[in-house]
N, CA, C and O of each residue as an XYZ file, in Angstrom:
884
protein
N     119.630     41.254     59.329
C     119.594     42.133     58.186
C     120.982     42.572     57.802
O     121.182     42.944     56.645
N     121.970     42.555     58.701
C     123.110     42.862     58.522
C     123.592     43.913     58.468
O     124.431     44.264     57.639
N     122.871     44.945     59.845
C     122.808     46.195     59.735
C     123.166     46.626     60.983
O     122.253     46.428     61.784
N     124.296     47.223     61.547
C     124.545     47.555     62.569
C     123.657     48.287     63.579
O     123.140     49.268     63.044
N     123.291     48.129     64.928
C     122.574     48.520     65.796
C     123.210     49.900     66.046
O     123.852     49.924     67.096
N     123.204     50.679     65.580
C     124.212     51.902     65.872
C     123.051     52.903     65.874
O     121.981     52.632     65.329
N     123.312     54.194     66.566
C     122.368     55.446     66.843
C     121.835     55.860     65.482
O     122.612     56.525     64.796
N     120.489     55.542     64.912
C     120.297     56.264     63.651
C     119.753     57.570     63.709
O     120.179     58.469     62.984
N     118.580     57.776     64.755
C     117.886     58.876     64.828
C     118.471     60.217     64.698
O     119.549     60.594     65.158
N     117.606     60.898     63.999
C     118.002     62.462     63.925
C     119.618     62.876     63.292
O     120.443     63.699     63.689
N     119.635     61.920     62.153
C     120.683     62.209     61.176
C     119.962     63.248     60.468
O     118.781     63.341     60.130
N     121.495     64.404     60.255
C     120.852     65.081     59.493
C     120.957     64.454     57.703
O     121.717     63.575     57.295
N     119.937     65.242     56.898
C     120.013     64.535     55.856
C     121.168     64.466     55.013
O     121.280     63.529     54.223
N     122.282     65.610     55.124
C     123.118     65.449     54.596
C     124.295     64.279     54.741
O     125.261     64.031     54.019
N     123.855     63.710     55.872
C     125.010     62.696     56.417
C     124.597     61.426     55.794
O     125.476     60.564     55.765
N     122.984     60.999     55.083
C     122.436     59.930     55.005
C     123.407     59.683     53.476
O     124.148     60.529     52.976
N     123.141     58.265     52.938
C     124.110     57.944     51.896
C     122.580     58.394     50.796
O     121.370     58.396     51.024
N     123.388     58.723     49.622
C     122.610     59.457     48.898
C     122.549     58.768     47.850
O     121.945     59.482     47.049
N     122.845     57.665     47.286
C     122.846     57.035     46.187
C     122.065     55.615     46.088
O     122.277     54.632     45.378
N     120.879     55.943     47.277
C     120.038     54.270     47.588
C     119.176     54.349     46.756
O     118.719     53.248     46.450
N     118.507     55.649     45.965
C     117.188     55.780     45.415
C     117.866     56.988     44.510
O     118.492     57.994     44.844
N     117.496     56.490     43.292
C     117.739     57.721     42.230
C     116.209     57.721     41.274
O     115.366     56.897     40.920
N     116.450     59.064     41.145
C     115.412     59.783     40.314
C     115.086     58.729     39.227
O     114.009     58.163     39.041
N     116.151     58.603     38.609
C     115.698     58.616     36.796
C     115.950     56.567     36.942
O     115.542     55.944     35.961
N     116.384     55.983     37.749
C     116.095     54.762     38.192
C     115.384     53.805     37.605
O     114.270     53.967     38.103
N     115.298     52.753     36.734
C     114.468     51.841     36.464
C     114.885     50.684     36.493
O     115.599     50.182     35.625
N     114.376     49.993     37.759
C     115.212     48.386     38.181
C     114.567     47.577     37.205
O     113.346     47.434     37.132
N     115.207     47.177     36.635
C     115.007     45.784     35.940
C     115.746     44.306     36.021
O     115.511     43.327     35.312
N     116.664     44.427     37.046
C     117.265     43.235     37.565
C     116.702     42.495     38.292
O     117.073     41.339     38.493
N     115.839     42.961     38.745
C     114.822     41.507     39.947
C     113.597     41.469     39.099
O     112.647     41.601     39.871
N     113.170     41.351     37.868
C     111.772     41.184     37.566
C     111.262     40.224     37.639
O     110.037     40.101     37.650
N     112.127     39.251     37.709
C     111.483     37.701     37.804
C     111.581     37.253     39.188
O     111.018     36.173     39.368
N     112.025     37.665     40.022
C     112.382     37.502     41.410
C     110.709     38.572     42.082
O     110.096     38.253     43.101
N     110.358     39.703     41.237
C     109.501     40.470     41.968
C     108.405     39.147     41.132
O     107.639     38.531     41.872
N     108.417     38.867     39.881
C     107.077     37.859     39.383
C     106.992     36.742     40.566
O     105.897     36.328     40.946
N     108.120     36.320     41.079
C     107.796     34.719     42.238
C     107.754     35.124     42.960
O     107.532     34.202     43.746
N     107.827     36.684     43.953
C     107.184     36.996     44.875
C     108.754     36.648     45.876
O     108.807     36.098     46.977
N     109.651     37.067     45.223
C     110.581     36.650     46.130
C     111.947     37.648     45.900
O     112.476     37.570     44.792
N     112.678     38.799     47.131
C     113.792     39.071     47.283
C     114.698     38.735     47.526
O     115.171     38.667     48.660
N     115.390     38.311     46.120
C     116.521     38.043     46.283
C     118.304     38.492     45.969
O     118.275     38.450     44.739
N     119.032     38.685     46.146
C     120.604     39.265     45.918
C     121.495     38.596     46.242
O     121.350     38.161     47.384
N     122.646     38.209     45.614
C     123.747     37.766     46.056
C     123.979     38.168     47.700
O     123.578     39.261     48.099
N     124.538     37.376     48.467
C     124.351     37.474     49.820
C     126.523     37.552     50.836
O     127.511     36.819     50.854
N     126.140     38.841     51.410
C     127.403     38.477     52.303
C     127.382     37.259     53.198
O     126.491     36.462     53.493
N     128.665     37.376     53.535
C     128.718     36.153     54.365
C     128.096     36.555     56.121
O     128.243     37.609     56.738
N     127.387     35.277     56.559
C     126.376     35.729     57.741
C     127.387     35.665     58.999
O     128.491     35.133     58.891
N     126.938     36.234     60.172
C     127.500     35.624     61.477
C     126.958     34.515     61.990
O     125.770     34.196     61.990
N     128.047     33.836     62.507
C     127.682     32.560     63.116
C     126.513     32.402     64.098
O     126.082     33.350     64.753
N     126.062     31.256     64.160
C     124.999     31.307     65.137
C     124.911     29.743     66.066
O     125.271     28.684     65.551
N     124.622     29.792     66.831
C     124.357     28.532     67.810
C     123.042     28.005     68.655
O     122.528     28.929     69.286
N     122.511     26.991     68.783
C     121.262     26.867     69.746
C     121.726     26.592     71.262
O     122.637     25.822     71.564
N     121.075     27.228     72.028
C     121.260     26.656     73.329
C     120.623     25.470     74.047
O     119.575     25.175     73.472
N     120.834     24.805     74.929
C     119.503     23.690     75.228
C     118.480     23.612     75.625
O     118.142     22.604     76.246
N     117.305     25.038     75.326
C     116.528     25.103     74.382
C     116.369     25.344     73.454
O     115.260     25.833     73.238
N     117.002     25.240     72.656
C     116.952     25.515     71.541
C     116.600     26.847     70.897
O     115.815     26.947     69.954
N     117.162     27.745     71.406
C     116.738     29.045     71.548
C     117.759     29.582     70.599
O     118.884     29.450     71.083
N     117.765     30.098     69.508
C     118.679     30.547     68.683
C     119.716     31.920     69.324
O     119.345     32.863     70.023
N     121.044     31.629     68.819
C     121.862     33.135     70.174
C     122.682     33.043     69.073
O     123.048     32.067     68.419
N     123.008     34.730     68.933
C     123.848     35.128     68.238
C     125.051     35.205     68.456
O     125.254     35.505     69.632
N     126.306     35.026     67.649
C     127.342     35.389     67.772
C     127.799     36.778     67.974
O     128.508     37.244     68.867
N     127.055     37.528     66.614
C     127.120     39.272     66.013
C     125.961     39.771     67.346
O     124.749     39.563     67.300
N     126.550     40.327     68.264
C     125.294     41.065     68.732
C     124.936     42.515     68.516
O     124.268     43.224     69.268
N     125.641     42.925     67.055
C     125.318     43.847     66.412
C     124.071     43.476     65.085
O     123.742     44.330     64.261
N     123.601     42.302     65.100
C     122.388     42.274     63.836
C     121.179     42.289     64.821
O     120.907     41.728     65.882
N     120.492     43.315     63.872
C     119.262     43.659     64.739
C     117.839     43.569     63.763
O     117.834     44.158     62.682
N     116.999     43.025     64.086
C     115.539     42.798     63.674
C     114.795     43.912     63.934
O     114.225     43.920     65.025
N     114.631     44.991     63.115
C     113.811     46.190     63.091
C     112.401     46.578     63.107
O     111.787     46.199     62.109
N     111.779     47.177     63.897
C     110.267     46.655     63.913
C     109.939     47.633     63.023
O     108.721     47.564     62.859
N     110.645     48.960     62.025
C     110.173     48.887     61.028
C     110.887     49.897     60.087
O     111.408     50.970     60.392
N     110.755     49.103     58.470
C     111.406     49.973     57.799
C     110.610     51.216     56.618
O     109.816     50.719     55.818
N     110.803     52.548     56.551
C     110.416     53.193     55.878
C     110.914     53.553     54.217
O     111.670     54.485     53.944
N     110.479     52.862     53.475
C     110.147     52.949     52.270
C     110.643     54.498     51.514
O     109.888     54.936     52.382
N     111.125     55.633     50.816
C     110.580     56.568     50.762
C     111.450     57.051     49.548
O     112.616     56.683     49.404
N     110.680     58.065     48.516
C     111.346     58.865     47.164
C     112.669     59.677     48.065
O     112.679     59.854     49.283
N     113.513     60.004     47.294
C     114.964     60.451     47.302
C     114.825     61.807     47.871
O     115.597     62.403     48.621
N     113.640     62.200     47.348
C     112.830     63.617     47.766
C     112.356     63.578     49.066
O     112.130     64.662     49.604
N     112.146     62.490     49.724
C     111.499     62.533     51.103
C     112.092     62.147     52.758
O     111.594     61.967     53.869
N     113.829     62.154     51.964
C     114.467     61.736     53.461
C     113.979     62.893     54.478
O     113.787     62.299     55.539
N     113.737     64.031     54.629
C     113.828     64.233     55.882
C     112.095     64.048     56.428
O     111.780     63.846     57.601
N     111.097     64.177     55.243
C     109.748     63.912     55.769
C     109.760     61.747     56.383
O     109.005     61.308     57.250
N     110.556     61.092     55.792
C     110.836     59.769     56.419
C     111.841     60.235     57.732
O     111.957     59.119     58.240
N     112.476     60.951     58.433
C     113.596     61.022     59.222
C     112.227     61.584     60.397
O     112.195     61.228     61.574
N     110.977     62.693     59.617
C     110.014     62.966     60.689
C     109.158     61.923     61.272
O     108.686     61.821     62.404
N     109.056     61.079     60.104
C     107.630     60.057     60.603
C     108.715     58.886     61.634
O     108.094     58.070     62.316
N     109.923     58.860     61.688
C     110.464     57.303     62.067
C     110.581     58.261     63.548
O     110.311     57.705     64.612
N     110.986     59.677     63.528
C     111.154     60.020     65.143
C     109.918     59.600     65.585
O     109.909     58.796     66.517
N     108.465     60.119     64.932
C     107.128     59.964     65.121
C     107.544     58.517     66.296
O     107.735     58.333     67.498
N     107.512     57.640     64.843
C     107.489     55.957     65.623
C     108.431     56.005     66.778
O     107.797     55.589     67.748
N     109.365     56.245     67.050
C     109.976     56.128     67.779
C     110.045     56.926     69.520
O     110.628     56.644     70.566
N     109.344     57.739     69.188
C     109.407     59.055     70.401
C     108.144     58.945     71.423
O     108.062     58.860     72.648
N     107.094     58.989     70.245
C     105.746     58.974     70.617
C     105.356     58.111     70.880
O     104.744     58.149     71.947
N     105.394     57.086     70.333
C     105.144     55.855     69.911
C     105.696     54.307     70.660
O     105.228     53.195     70.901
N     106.684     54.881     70.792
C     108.052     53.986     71.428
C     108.089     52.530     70.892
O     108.025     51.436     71.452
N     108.239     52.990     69.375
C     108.041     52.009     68.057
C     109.592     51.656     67.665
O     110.010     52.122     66.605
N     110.460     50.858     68.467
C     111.774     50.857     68.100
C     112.535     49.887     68.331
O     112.443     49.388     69.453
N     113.619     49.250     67.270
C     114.191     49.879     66.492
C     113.534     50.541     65.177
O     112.363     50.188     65.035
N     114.056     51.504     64.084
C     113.326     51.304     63.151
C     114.311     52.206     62.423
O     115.069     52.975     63.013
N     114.242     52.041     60.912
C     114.697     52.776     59.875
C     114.542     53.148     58.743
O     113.481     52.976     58.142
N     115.622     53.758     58.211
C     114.347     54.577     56.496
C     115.656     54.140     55.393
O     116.859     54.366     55.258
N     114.839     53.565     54.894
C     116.087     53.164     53.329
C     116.985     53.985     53.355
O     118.028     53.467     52.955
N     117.114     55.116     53.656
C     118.632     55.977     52.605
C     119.385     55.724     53.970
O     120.463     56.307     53.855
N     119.305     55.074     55.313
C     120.281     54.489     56.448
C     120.293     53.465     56.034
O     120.062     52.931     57.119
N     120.385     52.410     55.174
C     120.702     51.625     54.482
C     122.380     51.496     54.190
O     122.756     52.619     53.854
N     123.423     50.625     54.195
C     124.686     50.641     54.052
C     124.637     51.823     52.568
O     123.728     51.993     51.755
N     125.837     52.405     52.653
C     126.490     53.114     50.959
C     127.054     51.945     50.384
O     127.121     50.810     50.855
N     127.436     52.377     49.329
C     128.215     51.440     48.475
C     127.648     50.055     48.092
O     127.885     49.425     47.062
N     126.955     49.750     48.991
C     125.965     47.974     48.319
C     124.516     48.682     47.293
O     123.787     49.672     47.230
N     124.822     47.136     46.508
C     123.742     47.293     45.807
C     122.233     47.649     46.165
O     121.538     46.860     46.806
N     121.650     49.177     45.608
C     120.370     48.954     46.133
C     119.181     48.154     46.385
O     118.169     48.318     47.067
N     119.777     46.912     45.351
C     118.378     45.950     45.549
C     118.816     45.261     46.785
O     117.960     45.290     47.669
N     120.102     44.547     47.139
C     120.262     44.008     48.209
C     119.657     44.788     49.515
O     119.064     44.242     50.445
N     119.973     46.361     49.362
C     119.667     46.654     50.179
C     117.954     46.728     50.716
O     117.559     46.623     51.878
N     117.207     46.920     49.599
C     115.621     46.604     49.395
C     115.296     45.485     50.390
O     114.621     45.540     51.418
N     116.306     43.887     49.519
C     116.236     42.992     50.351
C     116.532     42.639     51.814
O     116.041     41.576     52.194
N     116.974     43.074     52.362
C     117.661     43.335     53.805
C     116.642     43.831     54.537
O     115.990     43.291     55.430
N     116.523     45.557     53.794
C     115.415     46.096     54.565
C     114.101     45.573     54.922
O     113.497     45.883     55.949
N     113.562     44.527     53.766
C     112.322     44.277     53.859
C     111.924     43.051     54.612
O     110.806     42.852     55.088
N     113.269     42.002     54.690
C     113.787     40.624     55.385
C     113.820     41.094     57.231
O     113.355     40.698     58.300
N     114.620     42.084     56.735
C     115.414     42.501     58.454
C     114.413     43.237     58.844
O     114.823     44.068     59.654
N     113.104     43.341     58.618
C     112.192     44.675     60.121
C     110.557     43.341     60.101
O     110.358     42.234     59.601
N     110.171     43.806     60.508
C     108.986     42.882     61.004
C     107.737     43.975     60.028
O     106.595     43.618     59.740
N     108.249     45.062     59.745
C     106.778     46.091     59.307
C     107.262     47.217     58.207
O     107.839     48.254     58.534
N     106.949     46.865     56.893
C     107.455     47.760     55.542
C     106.361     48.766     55.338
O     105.234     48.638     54.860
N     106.967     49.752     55.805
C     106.204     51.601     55.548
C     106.610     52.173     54.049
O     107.776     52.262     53.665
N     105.497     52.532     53.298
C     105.745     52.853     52.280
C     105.596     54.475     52.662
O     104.778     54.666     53.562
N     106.079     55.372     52.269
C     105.285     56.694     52.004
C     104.545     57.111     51.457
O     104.288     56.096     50.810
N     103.905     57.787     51.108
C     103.152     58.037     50.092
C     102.714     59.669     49.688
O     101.780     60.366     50.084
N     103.690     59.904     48.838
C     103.692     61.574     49.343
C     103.874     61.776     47.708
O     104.303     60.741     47.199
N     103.635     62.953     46.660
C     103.555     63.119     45.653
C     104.752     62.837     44.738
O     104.836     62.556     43.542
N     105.784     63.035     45.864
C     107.054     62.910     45.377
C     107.052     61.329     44.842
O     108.006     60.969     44.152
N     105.797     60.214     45.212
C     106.411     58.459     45.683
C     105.801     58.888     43.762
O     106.488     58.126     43.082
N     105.132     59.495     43.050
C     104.800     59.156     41.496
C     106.198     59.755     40.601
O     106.232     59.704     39.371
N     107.074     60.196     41.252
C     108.104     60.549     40.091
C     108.745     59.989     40.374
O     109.774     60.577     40.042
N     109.105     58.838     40.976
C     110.188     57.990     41.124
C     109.937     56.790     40.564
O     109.051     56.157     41.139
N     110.382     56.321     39.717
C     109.855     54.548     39.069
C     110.260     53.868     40.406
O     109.340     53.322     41.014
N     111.522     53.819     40.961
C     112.183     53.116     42.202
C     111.216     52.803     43.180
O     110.976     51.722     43.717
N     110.533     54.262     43.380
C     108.943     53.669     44.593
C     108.419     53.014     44.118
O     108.174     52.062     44.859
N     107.849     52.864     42.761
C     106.596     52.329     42.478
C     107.154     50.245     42.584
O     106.588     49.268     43.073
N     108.393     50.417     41.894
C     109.214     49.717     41.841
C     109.126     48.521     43.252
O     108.687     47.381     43.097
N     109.691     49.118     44.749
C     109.666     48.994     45.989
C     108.659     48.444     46.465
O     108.731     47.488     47.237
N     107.357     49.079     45.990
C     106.318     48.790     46.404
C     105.528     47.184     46.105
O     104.901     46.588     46.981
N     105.713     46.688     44.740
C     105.363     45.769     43.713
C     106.263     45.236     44.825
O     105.723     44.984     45.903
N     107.165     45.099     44.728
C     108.560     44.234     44.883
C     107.888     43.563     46.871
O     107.623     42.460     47.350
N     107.887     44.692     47.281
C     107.062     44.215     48.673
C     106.213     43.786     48.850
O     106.194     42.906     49.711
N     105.039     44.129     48.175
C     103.954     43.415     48.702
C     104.011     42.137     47.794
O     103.412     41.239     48.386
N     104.440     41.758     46.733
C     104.617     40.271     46.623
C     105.041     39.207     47.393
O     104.587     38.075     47.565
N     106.615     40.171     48.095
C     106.876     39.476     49.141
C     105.925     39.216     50.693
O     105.975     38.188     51.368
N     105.272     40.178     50.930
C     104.176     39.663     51.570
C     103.215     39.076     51.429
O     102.444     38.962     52.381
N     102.966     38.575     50.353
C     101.689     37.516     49.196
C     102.525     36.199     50.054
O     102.162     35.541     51.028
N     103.632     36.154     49.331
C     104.467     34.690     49.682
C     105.082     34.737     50.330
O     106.076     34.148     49.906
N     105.293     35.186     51.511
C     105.846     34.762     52.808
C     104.683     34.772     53.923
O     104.206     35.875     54.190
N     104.199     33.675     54.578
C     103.319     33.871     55.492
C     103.136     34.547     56.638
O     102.040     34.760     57.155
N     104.395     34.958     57.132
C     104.480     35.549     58.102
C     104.880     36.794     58.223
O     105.236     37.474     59.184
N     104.696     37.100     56.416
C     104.759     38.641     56.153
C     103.672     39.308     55.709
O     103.774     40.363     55.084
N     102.543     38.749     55.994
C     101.038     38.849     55.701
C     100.806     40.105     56.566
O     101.213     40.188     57.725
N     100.061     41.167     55.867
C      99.893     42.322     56.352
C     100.857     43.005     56.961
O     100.585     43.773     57.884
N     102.361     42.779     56.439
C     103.302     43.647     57.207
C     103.368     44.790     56.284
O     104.200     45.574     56.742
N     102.747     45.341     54.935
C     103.080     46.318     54.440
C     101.647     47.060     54.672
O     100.484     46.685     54.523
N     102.423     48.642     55.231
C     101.818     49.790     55.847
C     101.986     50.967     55.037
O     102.980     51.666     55.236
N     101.407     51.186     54.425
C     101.358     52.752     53.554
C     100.795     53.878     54.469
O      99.690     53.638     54.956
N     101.192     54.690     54.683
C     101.017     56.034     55.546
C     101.282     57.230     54.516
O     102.326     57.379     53.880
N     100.131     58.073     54.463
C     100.424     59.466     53.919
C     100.437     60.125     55.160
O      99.704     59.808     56.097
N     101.381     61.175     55.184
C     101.937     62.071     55.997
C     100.933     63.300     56.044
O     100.197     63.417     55.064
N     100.838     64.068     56.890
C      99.911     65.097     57.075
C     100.718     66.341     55.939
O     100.293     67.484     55.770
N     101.380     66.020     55.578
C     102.347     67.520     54.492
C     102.522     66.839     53.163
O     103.420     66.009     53.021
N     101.824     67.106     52.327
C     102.087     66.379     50.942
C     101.815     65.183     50.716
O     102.552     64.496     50.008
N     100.870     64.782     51.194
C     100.388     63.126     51.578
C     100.026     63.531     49.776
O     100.002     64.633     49.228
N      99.703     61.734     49.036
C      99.192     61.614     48.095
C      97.769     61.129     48.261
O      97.522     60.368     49.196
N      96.862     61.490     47.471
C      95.764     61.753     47.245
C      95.159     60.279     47.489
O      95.990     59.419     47.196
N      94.214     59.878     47.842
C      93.769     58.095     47.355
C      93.625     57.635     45.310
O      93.929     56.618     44.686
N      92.963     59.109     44.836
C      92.683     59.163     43.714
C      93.869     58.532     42.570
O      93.752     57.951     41.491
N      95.286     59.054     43.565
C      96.327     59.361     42.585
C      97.452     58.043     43.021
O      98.503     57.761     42.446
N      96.811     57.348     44.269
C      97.771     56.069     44.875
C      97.485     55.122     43.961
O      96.339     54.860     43.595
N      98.872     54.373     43.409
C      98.495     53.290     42.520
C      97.511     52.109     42.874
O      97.210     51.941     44.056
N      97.121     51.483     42.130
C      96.281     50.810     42.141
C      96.343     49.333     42.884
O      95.378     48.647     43.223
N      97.705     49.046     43.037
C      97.624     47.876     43.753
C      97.899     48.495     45.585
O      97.627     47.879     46.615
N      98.343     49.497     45.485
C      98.403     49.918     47.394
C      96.791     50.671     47.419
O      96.349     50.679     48.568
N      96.144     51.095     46.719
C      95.251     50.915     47.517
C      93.950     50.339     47.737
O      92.955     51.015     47.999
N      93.970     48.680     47.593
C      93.222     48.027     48.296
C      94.153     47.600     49.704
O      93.836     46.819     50.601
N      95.252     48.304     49.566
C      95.491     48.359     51.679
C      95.197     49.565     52.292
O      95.579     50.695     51.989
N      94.448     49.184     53.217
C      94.363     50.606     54.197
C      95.669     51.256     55.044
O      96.308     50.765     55.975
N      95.808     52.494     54.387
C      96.514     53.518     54.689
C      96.495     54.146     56.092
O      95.481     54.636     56.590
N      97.643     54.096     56.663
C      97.790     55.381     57.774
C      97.313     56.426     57.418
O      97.258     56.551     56.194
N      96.747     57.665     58.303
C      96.609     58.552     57.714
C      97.045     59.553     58.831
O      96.397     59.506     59.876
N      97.601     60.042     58.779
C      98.967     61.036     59.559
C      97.604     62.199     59.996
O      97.377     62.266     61.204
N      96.673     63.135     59.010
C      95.864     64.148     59.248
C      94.348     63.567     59.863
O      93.361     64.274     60.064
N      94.443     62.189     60.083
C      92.706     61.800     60.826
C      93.154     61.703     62.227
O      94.262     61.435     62.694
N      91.929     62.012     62.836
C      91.668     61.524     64.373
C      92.334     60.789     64.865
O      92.963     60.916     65.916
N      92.246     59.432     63.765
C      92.756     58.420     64.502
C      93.644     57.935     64.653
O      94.013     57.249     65.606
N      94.208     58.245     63.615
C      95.992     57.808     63.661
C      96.427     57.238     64.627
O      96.799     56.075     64.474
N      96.535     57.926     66.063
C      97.239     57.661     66.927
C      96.997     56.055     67.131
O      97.901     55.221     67.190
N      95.652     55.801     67.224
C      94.925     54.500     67.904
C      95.200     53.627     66.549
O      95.588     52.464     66.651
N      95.055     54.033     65.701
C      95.722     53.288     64.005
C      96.855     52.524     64.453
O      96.694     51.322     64.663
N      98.027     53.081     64.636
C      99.447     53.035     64.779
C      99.240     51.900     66.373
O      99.752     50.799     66.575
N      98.666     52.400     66.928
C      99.227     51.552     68.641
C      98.361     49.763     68.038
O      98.858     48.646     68.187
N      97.132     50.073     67.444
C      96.247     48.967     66.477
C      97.367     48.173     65.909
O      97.514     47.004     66.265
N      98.254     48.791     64.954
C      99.270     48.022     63.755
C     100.504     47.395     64.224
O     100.890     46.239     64.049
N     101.137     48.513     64.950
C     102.079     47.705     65.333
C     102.481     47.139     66.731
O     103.212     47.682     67.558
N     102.025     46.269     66.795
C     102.102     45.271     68.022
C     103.188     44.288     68.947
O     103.941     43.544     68.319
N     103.217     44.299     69.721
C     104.524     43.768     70.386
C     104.460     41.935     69.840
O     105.392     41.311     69.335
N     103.481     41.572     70.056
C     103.476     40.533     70.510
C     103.831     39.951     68.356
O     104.619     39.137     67.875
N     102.907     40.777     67.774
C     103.708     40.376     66.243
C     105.064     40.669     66.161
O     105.847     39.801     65.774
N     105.370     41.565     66.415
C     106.677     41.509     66.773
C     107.833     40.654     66.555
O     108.705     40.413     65.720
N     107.232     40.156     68.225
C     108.172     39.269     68.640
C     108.489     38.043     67.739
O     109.589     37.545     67.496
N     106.562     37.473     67.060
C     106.454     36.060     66.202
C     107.622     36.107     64.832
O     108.216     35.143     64.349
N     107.704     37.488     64.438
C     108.366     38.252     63.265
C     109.729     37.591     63.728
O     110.265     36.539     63.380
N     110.058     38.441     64.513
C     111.717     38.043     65.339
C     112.382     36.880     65.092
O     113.463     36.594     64.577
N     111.157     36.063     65.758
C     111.585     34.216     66.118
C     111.633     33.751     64.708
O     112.479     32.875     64.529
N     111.096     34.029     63.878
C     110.807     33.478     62.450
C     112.305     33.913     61.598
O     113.027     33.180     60.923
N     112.410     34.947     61.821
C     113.940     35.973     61.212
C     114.893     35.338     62.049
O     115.795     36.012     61.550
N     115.364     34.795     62.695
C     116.115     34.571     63.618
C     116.140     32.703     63.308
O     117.187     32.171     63.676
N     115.248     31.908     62.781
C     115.289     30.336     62.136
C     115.665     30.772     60.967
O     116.529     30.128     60.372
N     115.128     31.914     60.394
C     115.226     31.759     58.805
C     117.173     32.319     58.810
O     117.835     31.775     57.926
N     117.610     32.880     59.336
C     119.184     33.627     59.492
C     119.911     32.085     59.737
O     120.865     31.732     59.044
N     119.303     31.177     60.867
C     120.070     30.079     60.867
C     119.919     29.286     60.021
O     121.018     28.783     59.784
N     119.183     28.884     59.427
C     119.122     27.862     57.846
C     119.861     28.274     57.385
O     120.790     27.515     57.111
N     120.018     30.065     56.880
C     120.279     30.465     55.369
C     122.224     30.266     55.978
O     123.102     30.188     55.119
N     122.426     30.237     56.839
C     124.133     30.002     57.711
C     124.288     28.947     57.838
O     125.476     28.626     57.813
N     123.163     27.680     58.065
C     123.817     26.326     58.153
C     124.026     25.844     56.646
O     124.805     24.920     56.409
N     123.036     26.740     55.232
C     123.539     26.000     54.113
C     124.558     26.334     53.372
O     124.914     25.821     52.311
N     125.109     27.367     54.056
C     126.303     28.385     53.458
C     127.612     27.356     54.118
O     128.790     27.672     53.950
């Protein structure tokens, strides 16, 4: 993903880069890229990579890391995304994982969309009242689950969770998230939801797949 393995947890929000998701926002540079179901951005240059004799792909950078998951979230909701990723991470022991606005500063937000959604194995949307005043969420959302239409091995990786504090309504969730079933932060079950979804062993298949697809996209460069 091209994202340094560095300590993210329990940033405060003021430290996060603040210019990944804006209010008044309306992407219109990937529309034909979100119509083929495909993220794409001009691309930095990758780290090298090598097979061993098994053929086991090994990195050069042992700072790029495959995230088991990234959180989605309105500009309004870094620190309710900074609560749910400790959630994954503490309780859960759901990790690595991260929330768009830890996303690099200064790069383009769609690249960064792309990265995020390439680089984790599991795309968390939020879904909190704040996700209807942002075009950018609604935006995010389209843009992802296409990419999980056409990538096979991104089939059911997008997870919408309303949060127990300002969750959005089912009534009021757009229409294409919800024919997916939602986390739900205030039911019973959550807990057994979450240990259900995200799984080691997908995981790992996620990994191996991100890790061929990093060496193609470096052997055609």
């Amino acid at each position: 993903m091209g994202v340094s393995n560095s300590k993210q947890n329990h940033q405060s929000p003021n430290s996060i880069c603040k210019d990944v998701v804006g209010k008044n926002d309306t992407p219109t540079e990937m529309n034909e890229d979100v119509e083929s179901g495909t993220l794409s951005h001009p691309r930095e240059a990758l780290p090298e990579v090598e097979t061993n004799s098994s053929n086991e792909i090994t990195w050069f950078d042992e700072e790029e890391v495959f995230y088991k998951f990234v959180i989605l979230h309105s500009q309004s909701d870094i620190e309710e995304a900074i609560r749910l990723q400790d959630i994954l991470q503490t309780q859960f022991h759901i990790e690595p994982g991260i929330i768009f606005a830890e996303m690099p500063c200064g790069r383009h937000k769609l690249q960064n969309l792309e990265d995020a959604v390439n680089g984790s194995a599991w795309t968390i949307i939020l879904l909190t009242e704040n996700f209807l005043s942002e075009a950018w969420c609604e935006y995010q959302s389209y843009a992802t689950l296409m990419n999980s239409i056409n990538k096979q091995h991104k089939y059911n990786s997008v997870i919408p969770v309303r949060p127990a504090s300002n969750g959005l309504s089912r009534e009021r969730t757009p229409f294409v998230l919800q024919a997916i079933n939602a986390l739900e932060e205030r039911s019973p079950a959550f807990a057994q939801q979450v240990v259900n979804t995200f799984q080691e062993t997908l995981y790992k298949k996620q990994q191996e797949l991100w890790k061929k697809e990093r060496w193609k996209e470096n052997k055609l460069e």
